[in-house]
C-alpha positions as CSV (number, residue, x, y, z in Angstrom):
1,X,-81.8,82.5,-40.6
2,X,-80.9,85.6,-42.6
3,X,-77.5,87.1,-43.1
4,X,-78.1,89.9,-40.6
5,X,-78.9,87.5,-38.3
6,X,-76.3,85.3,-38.7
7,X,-74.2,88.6,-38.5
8,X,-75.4,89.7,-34.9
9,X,-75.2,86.3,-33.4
10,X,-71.5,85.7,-34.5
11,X,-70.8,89.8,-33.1
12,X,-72.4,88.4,-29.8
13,X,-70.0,85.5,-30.0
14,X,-66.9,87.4,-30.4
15,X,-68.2,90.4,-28.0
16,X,-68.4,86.7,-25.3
17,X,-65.0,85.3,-26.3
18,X,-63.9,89.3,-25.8
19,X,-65.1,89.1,-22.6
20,X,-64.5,86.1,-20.7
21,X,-60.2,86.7,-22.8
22,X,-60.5,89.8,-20.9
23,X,-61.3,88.8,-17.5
24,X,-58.9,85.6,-17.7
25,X,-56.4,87.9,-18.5
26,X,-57.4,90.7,-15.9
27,X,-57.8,87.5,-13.1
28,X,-53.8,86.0,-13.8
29,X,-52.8,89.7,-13.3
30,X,-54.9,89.8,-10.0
31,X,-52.7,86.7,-9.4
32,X,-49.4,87.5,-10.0
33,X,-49.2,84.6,-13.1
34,X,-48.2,85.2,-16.5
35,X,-50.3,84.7,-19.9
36,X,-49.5,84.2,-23.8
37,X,-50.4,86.6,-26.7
38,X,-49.0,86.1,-29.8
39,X,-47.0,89.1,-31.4
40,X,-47.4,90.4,-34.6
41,X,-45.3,88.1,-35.9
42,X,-47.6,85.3,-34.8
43,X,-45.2,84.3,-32.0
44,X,-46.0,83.3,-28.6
45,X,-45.3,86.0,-26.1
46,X,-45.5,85.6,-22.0
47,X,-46.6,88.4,-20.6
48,X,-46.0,89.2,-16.8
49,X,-48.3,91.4,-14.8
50,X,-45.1,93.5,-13.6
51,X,-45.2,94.8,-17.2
52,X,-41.8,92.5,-18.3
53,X,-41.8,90.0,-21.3
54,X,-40.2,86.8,-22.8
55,X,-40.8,85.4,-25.7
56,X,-42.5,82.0,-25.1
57,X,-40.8,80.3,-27.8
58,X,-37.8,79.4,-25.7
C-alpha cells in the first residue's frame, strides 16, 4: 500500500469517526441528555443541550 493510499483511508477513517461523534452528539441533544468534550485544557466538560455547562471533573 502506498503512502497516498494509506493517507486517504486514514482521511476516510476520521471523516467516519467525524460522523457517527456528530450524530451521537446531535441524537443526546434530540434527547434532552448531556455529553463530555474536553476543553482546551484537556478537561472534561458536560455539555447540556440547553446551552449550560459544568465541568465534569467534579
Amino acid at each position: 500500500m502506498t503512502d497516498d493510499e494509506m493517507t486517504k483511508k486514514s482521511d476516510e477513517a476520521f471523516a467516519a469517526l467525524q460522523s457517527a461523534v456528530s450524530e451521537a452528539i446531535d441524537h443526546k441533544r434530540r434527547l434532552g441528555q448531556y455529553w463530555v468534550v474536553a476543553d482546551a485544557n484537556g478537561q472534561p466538560v458536560k455539555i447540556y443541550p440547553e446551552n449550560s455547562v459544568d465541568s465534569a471533573a467534579e
